[in-house]
DRENFI-284539 format. One record per residue (C-alpha): residue in one letter; x, y, z; chain. Coordinates in pm, 1 decimal, decimal comma. Layout:
<"A" <X Y Z> "A">
...
***
This chain:
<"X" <21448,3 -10330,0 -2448,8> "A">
<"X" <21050,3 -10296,8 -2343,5> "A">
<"X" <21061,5 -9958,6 -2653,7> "A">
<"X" <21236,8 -10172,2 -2872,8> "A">
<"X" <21048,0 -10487,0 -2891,4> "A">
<"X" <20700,7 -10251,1 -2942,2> "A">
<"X" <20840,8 -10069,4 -3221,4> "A">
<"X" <20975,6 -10379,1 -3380,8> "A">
<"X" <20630,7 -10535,9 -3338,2> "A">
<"X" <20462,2 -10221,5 -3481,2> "A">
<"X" <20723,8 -10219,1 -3829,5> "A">
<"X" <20687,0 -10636,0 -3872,1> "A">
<"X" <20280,5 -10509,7 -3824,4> "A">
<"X" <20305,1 -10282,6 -4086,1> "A">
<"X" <20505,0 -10500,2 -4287,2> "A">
<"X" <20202,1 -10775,7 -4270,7> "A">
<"X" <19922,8 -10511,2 -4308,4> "A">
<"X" <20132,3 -10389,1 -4679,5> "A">
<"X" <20203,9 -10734,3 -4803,2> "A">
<"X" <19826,0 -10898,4 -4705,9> "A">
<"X" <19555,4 -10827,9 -4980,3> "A">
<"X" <19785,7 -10613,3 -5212,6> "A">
<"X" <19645,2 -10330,7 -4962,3> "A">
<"X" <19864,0 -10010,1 -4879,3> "A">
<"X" <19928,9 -9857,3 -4581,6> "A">
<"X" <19908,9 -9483,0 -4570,9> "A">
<"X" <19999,8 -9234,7 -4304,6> "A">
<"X" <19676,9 -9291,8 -4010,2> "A">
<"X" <19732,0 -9450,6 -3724,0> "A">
<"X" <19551,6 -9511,2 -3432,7> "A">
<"X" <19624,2 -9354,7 -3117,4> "A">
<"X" <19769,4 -9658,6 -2969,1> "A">
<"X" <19981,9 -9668,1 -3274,3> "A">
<"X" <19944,7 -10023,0 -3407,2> "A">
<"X" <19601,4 -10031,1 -3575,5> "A">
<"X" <19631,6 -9917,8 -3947,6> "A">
<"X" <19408,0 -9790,9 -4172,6> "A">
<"X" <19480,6 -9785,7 -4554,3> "A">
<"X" <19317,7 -9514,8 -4797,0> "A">
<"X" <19020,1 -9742,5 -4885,6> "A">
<"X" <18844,4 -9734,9 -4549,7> "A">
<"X" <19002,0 -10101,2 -4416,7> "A">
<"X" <19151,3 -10157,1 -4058,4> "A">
<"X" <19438,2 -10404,1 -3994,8> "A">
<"X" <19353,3 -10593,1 -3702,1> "A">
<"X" <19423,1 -10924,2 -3609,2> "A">
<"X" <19682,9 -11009,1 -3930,2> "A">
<"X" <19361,1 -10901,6 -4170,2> "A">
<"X" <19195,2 -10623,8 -4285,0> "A">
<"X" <18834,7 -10541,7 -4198,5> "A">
<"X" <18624,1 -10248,7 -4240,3> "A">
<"X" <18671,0 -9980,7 -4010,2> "A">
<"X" <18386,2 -9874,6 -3780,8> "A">
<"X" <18220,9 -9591,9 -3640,2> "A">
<"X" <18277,4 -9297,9 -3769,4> "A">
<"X" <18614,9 -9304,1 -3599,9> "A">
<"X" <18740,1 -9538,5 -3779,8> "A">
<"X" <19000,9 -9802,3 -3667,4> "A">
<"X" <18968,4 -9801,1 -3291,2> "A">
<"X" <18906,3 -9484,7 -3122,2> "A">
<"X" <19064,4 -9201,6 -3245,4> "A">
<"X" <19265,3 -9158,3 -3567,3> "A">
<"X" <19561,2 -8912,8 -3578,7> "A">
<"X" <19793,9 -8813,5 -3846,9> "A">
<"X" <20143,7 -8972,9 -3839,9> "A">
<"X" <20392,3 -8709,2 -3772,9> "A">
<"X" <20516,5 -8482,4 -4065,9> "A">
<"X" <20851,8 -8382,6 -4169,3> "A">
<"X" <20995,4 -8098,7 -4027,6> "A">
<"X" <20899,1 -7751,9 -4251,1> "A">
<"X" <21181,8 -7623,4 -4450,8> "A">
<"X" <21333,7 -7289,7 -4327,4> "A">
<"X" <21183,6 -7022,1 -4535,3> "A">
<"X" <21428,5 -6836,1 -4777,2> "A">
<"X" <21583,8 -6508,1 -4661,3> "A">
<"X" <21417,1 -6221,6 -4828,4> "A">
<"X" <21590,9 -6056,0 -5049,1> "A">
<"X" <21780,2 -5711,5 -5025,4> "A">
<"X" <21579,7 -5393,9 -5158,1> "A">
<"X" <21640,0 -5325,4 -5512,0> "A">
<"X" <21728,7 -4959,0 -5525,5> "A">
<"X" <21531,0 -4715,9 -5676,2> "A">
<"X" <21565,3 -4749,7 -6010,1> "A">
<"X" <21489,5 -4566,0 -6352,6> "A">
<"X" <21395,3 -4793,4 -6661,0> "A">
<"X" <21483,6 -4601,4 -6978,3> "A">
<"X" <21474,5 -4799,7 -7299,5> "A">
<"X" <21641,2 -4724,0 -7613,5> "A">
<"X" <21540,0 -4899,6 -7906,0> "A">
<"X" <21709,3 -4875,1 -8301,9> "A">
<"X" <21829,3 -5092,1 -8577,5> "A">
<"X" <22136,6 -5260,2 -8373,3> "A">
<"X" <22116,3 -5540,2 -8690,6> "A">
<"X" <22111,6 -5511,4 -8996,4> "A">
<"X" <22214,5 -5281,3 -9301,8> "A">
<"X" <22155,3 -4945,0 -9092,8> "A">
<"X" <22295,9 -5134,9 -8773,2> "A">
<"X" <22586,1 -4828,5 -8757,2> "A">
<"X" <22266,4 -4613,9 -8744,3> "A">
<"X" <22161,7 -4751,2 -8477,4> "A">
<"X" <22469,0 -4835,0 -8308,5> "A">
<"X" <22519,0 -4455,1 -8337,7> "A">
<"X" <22195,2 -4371,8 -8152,9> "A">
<"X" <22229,3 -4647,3 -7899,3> "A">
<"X" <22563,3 -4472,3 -7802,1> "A">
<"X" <22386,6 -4119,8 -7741,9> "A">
<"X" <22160,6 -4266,2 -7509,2> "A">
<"X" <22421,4 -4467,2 -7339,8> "A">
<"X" <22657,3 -4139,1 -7287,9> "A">
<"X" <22328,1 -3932,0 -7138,2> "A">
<"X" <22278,6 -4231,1 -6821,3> "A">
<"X" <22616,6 -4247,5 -6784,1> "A">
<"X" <22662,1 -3881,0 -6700,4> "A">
<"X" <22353,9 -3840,6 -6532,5> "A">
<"X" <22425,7 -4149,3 -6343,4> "A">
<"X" <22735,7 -3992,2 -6193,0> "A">
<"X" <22570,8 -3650,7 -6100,9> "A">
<"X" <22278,5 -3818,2 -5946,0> "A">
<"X" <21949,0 -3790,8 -6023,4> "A">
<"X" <21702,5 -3702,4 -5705,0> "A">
<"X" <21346,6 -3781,8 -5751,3> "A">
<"X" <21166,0 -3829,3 -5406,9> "A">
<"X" <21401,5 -3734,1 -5178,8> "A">
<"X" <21579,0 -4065,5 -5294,5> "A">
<"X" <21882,4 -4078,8 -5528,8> "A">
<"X" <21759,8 -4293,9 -5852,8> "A">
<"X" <21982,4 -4505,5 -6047,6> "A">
<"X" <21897,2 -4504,3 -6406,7> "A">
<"X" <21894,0 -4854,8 -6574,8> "A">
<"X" <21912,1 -4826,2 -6970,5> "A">
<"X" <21693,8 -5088,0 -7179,7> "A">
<"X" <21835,2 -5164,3 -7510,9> "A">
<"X" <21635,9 -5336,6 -7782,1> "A">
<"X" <21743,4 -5411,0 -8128,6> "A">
<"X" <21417,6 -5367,3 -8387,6> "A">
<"X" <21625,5 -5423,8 -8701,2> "A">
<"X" <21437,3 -5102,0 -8898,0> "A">
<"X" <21177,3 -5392,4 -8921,8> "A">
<"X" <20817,5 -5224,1 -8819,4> "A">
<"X" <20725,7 -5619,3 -8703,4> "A">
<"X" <20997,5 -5622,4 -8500,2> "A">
<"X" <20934,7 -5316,4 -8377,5> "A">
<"X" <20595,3 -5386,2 -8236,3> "A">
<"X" <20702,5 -5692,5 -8109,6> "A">
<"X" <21001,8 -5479,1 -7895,1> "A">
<"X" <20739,2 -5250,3 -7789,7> "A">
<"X" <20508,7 -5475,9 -7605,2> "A">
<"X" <20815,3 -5647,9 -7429,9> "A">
<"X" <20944,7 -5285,9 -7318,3> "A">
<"X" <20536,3 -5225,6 -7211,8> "A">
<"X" <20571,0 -5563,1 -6997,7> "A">
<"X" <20907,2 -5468,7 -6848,4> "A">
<"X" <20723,5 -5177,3 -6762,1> "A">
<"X" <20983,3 -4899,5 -6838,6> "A">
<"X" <20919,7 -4530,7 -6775,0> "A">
<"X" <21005,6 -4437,5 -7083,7> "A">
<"X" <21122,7 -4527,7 -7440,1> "A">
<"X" <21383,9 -4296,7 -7663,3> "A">
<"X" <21337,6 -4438,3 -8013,7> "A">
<"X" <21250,0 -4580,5 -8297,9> "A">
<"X" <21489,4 -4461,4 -8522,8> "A">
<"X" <21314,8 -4518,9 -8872,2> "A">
<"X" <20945,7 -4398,0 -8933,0> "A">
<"X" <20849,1 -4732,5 -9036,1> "A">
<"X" <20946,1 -4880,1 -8683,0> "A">
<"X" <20825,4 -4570,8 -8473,6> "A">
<"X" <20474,2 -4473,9 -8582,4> "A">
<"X" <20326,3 -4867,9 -8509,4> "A">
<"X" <20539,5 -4854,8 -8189,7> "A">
<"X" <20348,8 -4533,3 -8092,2> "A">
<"X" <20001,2 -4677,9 -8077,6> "A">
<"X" <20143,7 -4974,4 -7789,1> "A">
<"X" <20343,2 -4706,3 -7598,6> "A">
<"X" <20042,9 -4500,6 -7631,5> "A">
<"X" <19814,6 -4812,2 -7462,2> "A">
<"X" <19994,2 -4797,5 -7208,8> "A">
<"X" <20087,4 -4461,7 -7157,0> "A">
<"X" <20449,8 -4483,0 -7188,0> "A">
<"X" <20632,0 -4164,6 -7313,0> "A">
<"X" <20807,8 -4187,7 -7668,1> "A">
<"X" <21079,4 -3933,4 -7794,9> "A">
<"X" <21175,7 -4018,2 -8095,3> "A">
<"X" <21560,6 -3838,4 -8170,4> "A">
<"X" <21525,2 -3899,8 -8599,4> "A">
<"X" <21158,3 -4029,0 -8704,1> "A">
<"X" <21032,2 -3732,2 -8982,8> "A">
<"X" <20726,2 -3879,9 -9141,3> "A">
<"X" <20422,5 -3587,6 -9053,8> "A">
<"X" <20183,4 -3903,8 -8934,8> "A">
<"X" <20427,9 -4000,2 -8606,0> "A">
<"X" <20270,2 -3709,7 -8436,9> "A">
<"X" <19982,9 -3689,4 -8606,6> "A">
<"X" <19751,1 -4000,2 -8506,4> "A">
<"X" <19661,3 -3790,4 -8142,0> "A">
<"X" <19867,9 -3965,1 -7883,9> "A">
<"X" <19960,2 -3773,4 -7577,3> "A">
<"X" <20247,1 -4000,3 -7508,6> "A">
<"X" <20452,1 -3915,9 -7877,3> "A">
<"X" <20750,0 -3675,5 -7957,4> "A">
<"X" <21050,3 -3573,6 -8160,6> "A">
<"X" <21305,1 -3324,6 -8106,4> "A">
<"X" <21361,4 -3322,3 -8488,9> "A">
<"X" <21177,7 -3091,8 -8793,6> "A">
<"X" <20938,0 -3324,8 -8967,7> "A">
<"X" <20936,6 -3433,9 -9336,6> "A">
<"X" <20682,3 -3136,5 -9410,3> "A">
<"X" <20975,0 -2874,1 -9346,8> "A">
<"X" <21258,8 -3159,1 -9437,7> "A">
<"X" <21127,8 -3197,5 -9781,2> "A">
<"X" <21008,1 -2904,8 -9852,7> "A">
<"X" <21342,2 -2737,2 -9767,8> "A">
<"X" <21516,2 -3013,8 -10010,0> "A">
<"X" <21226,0 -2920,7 -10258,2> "A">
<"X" <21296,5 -2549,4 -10332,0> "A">
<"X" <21740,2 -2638,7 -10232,4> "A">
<"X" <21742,4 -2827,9 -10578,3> "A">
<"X" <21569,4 -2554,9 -10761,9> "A">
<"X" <21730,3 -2210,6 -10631,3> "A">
<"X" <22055,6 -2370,6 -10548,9> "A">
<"X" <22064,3 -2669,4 -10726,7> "A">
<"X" <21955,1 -2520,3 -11031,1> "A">
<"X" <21729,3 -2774,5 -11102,1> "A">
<"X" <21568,2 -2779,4 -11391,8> "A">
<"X" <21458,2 -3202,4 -11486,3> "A">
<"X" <21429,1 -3369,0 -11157,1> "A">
<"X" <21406,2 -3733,9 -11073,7> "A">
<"X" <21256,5 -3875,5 -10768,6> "A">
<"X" <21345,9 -4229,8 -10631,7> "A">
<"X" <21212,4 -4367,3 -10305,2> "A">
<"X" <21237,4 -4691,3 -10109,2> "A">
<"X" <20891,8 -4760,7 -10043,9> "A">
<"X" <20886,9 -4695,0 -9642,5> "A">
<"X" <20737,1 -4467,0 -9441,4> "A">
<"X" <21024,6 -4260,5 -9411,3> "A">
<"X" <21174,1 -4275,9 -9786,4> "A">
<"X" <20805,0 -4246,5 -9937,9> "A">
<"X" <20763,3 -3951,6 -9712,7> "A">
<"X" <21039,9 -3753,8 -9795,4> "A">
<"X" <21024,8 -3808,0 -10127,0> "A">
<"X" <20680,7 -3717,9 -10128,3> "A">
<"X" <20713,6 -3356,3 -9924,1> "A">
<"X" <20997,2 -3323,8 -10135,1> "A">
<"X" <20756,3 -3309,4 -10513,1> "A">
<"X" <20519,6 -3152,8 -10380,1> "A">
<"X" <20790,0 -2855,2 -10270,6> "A">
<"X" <20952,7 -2873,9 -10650,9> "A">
<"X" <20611,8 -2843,3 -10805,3> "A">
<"X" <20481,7 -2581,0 -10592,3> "A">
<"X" <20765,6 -2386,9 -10663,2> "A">
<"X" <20729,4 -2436,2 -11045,7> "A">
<"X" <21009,3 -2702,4 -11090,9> "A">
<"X" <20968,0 -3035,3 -11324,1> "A">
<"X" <20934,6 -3373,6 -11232,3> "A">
<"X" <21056,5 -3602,9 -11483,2> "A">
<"X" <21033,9 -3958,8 -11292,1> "A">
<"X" <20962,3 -4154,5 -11018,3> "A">
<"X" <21106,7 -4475,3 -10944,6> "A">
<"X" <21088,5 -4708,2 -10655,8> "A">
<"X" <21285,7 -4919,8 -10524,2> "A">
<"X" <21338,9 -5118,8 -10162,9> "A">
<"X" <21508,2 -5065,8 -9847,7> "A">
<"X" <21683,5 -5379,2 -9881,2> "A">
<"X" <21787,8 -5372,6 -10312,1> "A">
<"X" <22135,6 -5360,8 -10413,7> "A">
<"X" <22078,6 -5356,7 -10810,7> "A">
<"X" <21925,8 -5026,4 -10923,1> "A">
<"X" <22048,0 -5057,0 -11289,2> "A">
<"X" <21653,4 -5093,4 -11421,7> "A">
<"X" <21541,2 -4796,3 -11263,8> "A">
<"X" <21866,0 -4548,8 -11297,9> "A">
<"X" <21837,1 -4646,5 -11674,5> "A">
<"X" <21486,1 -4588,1 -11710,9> "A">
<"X" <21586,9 -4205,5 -11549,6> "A">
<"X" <21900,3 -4146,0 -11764,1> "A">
<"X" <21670,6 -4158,3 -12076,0> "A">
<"X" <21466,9 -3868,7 -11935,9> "A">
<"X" <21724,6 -3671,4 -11892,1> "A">
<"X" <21751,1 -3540,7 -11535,2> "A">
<"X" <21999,0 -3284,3 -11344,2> "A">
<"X" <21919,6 -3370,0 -11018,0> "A">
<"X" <21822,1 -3722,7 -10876,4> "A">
<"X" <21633,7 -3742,0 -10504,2> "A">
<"X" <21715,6 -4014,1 -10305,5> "A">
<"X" <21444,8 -4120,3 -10015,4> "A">
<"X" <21579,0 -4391,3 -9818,3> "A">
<"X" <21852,6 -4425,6 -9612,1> "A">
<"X" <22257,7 -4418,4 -9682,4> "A">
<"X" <22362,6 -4794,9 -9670,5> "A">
<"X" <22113,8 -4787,4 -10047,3> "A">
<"X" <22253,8 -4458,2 -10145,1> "A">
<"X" <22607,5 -4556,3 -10115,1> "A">
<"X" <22564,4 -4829,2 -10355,6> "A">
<"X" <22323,2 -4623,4 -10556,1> "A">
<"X" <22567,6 -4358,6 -10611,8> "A">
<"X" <22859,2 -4638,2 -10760,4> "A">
<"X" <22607,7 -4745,8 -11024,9> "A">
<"X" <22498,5 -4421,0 -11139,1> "A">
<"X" <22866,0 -4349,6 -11177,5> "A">
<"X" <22850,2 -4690,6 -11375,2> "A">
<"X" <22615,1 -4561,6 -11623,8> "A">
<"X" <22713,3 -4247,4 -11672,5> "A">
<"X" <22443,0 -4044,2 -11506,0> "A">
<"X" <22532,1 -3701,6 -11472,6> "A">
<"X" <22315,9 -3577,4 -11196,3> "A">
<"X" <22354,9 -3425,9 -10864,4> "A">
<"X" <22215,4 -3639,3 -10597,1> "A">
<"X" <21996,6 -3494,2 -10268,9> "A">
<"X" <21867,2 -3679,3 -10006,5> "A">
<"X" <21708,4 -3629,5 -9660,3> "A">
<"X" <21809,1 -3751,4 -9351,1> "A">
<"X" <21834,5 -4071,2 -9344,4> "A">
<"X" <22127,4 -4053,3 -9608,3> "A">
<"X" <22293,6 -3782,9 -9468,3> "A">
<"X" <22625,0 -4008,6 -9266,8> "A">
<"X" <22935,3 -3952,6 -9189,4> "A">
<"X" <22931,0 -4303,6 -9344,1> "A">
<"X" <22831,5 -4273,2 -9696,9> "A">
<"X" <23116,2 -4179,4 -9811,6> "A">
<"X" <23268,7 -4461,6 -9717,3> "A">
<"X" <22946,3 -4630,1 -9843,3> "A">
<"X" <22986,4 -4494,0 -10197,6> "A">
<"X" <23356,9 -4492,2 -10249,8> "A">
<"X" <23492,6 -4238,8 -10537,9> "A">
<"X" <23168,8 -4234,7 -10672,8> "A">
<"X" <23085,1 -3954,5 -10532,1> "A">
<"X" <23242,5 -3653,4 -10624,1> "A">
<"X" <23335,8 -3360,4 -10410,4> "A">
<"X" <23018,5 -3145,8 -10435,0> "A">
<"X" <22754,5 -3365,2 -10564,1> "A">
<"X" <22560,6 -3471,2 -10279,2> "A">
<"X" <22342,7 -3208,0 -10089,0> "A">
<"X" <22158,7 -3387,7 -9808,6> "A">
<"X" <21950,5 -3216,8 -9497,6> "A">
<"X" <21994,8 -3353,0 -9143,6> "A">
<"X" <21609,4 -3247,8 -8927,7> "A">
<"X" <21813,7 -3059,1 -8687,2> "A">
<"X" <22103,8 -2776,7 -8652,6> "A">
<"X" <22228,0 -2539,3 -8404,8> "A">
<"X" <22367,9 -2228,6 -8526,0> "A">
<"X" <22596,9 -1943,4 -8344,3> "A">
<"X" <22707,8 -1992,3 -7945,8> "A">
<"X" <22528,5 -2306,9 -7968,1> "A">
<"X" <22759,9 -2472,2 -8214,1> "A">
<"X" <23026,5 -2492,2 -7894,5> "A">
<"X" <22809,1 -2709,2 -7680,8> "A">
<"X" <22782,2 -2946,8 -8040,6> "A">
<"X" <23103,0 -2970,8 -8090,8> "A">
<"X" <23209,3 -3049,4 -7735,5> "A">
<"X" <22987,1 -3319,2 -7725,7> "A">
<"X" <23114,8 -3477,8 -8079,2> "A">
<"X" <23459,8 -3452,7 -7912,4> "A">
<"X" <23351,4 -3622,5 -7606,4> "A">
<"X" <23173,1 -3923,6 -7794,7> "A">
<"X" <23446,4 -3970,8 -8016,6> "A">
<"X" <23683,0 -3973,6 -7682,3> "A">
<"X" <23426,3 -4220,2 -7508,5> "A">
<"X" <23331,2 -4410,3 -7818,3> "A">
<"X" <23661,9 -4411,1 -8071,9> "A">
<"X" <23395,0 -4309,7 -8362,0> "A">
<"X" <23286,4 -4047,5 -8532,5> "A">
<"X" <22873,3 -3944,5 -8514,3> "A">
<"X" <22672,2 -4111,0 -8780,2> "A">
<"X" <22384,0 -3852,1 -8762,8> "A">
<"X" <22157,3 -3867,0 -8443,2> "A">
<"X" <22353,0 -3948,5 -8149,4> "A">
<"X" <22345,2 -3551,0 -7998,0> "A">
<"X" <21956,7 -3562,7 -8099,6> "A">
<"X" <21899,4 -3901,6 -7882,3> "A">
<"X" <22135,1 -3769,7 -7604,1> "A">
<"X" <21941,3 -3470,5 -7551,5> "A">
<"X" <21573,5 -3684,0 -7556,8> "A">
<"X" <21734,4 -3883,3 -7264,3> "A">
<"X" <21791,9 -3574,9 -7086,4> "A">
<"X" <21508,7 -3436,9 -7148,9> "A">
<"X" <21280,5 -3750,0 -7014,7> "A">
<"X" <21472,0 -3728,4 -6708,2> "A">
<"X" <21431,2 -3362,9 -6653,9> "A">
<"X" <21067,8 -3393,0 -6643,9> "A">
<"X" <21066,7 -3656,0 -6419,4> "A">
<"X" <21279,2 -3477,4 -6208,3> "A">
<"X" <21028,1 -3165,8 -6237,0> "A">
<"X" <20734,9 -3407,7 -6194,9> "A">
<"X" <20938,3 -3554,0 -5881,8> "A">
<"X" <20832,9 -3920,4 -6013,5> "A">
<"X" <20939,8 -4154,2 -6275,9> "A">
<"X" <20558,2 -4231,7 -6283,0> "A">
<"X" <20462,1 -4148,8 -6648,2> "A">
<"X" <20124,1 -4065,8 -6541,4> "A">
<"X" <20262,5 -3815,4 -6333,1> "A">
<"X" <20559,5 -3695,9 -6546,8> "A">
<"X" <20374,9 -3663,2 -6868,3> "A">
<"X" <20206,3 -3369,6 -6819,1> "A">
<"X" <20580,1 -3203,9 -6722,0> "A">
<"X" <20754,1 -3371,6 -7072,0> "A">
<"X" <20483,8 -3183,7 -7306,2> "A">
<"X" <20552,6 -2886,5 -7105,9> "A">
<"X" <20900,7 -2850,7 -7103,1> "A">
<"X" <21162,7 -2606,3 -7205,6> "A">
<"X" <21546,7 -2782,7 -7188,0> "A">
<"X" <21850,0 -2620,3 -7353,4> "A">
<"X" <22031,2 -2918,8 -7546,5> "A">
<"X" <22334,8 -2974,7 -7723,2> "A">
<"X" <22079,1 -2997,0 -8000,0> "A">
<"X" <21946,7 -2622,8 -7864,7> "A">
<"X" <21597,5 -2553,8 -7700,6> "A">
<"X" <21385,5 -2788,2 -7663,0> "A">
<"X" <21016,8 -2801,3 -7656,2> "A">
<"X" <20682,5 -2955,5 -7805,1> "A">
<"X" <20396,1 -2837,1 -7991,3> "A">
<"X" <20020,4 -2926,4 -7878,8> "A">
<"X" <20081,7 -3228,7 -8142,2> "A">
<"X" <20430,5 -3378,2 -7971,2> "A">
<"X" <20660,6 -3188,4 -8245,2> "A">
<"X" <20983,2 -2988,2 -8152,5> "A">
<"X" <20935,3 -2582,9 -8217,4> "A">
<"X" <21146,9 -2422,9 -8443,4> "A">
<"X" <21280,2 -2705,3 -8558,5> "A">
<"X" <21620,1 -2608,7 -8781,7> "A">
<"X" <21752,1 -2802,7 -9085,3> "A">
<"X" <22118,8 -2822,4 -9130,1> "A">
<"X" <22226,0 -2856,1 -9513,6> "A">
<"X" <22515,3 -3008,7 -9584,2> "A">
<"X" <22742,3 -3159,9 -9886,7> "A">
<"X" <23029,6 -3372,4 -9927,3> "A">
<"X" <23396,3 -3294,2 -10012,4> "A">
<"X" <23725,1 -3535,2 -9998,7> "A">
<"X" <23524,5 -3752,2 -9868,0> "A">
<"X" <23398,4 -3597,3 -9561,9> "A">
<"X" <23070,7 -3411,3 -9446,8> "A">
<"X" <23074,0 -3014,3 -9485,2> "A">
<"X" <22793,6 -2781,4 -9330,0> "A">
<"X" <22604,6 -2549,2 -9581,4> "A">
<"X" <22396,4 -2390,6 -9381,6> "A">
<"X" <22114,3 -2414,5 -9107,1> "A">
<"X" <21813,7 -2346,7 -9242,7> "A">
<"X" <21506,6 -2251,1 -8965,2> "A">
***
């Protein structure tokens, strides 16, 4: 009864001390527990306030009221296991988003399989994680995907797919010191701009061009050739190596048009060609503009055959250009090949992405499959994911592919890179020849 009455006193006392003077009560007490004293300095004594004195404050000794209990701190949470950070990154939107799609599946069949075999780096089995970033073949998007992969911090980056998105990528993987294998980026300046951290495991535009160059004069039998390009760094490449390659040999320019990644009406410039006259037409871009390119030369009665690098060289553009095309008239080169025994290992994996996928490869799945493997071997050699520490393995390395042998030049470029030819006929692709 005694406890009750105090601590009923000591609430109606705080009560009071609150309500007189508009003043506040905060959390000191004195010892005693029934003198107050408010933020401002004053004591409640006596049913008023009045300063405190001393240095004490509000007689004798003030101590804090009591806090609440601490909450529990959280459990800590499991150990992530070691992991691997690959990223792929490719046009997963967009007109080329089968492209892209294409690639992203490579990469996505080369963790998977590695995955189950286990990878040991460290004495420690490593799970490989893969990243996957859409840059829409846009080279501002691009950048903008390679500083998010740099603050993700991944080990390692297979990709860009186009030129344009791949060689202002390089400089921020560079930065940072992130390896970069690119499986299908051919303009010469990729590897060129002295970055330790850049590769390809495909021939450049130097040797793709060129090789298209002197095709559409011995075997073409060029004789008036027309040039159209698309105004990025890959289409303005190509088409560039590929002049230069005709008028070295002797063979005759006649035109060059332009045109955009993104056009679908070429009437202006295919009419501007027809007058001159021209037996073979070059194509630099990539196939989802060539498809539609091909239809309207059709239109207007353009007799030419039609060559293109790379980028047009699909499984989709036939599809793309419908019976425009005509069985025959499109020679295109793909910046890789494998030739003899090494065709089996090819065509087991095309078998076993079209079992795991329900599709057909576009072009560069087999090129990006192999650059994952090829990352991860060097780690594995390097016995770190570190790319500091793995680097220096990666530019060193010789790995047999289902692309073939694989190694680097001082400058990041594969040796020996091949060229595989090919044309079209009832509406699917057909090999010419691989061309080293």
């Amino acid at each position: 009864m005694m406890k009750f009455t105090k601590v009923a006193m000591l609430v109606a006392t705080v009560a009071m001390a609150t309500a007189a003077g508009a003043q506040t009560v905060d959390n000191w007490r004195n010892s005693s527990g029934d003198v107050w004293k408010n933020s401002t300095g004053l004591c409640w004594r006596n049913s008023s306030w009045t300063p405190a004195t001393a240095a004490q404050g509000c007689d004798g000794a003030i101590v804090p009221k009591p806090a609440a209990p601490a909450a529990a701190p959280a459990p800590a949470p499991a150990p992530a296991p070691d992991v691997i950070k690959i990223a792929h990154v490719g046009p997963i939107s967009g007109a080329i988003a089968h492209l892209g799609k294409d690639n992203e599946n490579g990469a996505r069949l080369a963790v998977e399989e590695l995955n189950e075999k286990g990878v040991m780096i460290g004495g420690k089995k490593m799970k490989i994680e893969l990243v996957t970033e859409d840059d829409a073949a846009d080279p501002k998007q691009g950048t903008a995907v390679a500083q998010k992969l740099v603050d993700a911090k991944v080990h390692g980056v297979i990709g860009h797919l186009n030129s344009g998105t791949s060689i202002p990528a390089s400089s921020i993987y560079s930065a940072a010191g992130i390896p970069q294998i690119s499986p299908s980026a051919t303009n010469p300046k990729y590897t060129r701009q002295g970055f330790k951290t850049t590769f390809r495991v495909v021939a450049d535009d130097v040797h793709l061009g060129g090789t298209l160059g002197r095709y559409a004069l011995k075997d073409m039998k060029g004789k008036s050739i027309a040039v159209i390009d698309d105004r990025t760094a890959y289409g303005q490449g190509v088409a560039e190596e590929f002049k230069k390659a005709v008028e070295a040999a002797g063979g005759k320019i006649v035109g060059h048009e332009f045109t955009t990644d993104k056009a679908t009406d070429f009437t202006p410039i295919l009419t501007t060609l027809k007058g001159k006259k021209p037996d073979v037409l070059f194509f630099g871009g990539m196939d989802a503009v060539a498809g539609p390119m091909l239809k309207q030369v059709k239109q207007l009665g353009l007799k030419v055959k039609f060559a293109g690098g790379d980028g047009i060289c699909s499984s989709e553009l036939a599809k793309l250009a419908g019976d425009a095309m005509a069985d025959g008239q499109v020679v295109c080169a793909e910046a890789g090949g494998v030739e003899g025994e090494g065709k089996k290992d090819l065509e087991a994996f095309n078998a076993k992405f079209k079992a795991k996928f329900n599709a057909d490869v576009q072009v560069y799945a087999p090129y990006v499959y192999d650059a994952v493997n090829v990352m991860v071997a060097a780690m594995v050699k390097a016995d770190s994911q570190d790319p500091a520490k793995y680097l220096p393995e990666l530019a060193k390395i010789e790995h047999k592919g289902v692309t073939g042998t694989i190694a680097f030049d001082e400058k990041g470029d594969i040796k020996n890179g091949a060229l595989t030819l090919y044309t079209y006929k009832e509406g699917k692709r057909e090999q010419i020849a691989v061309i080293r």
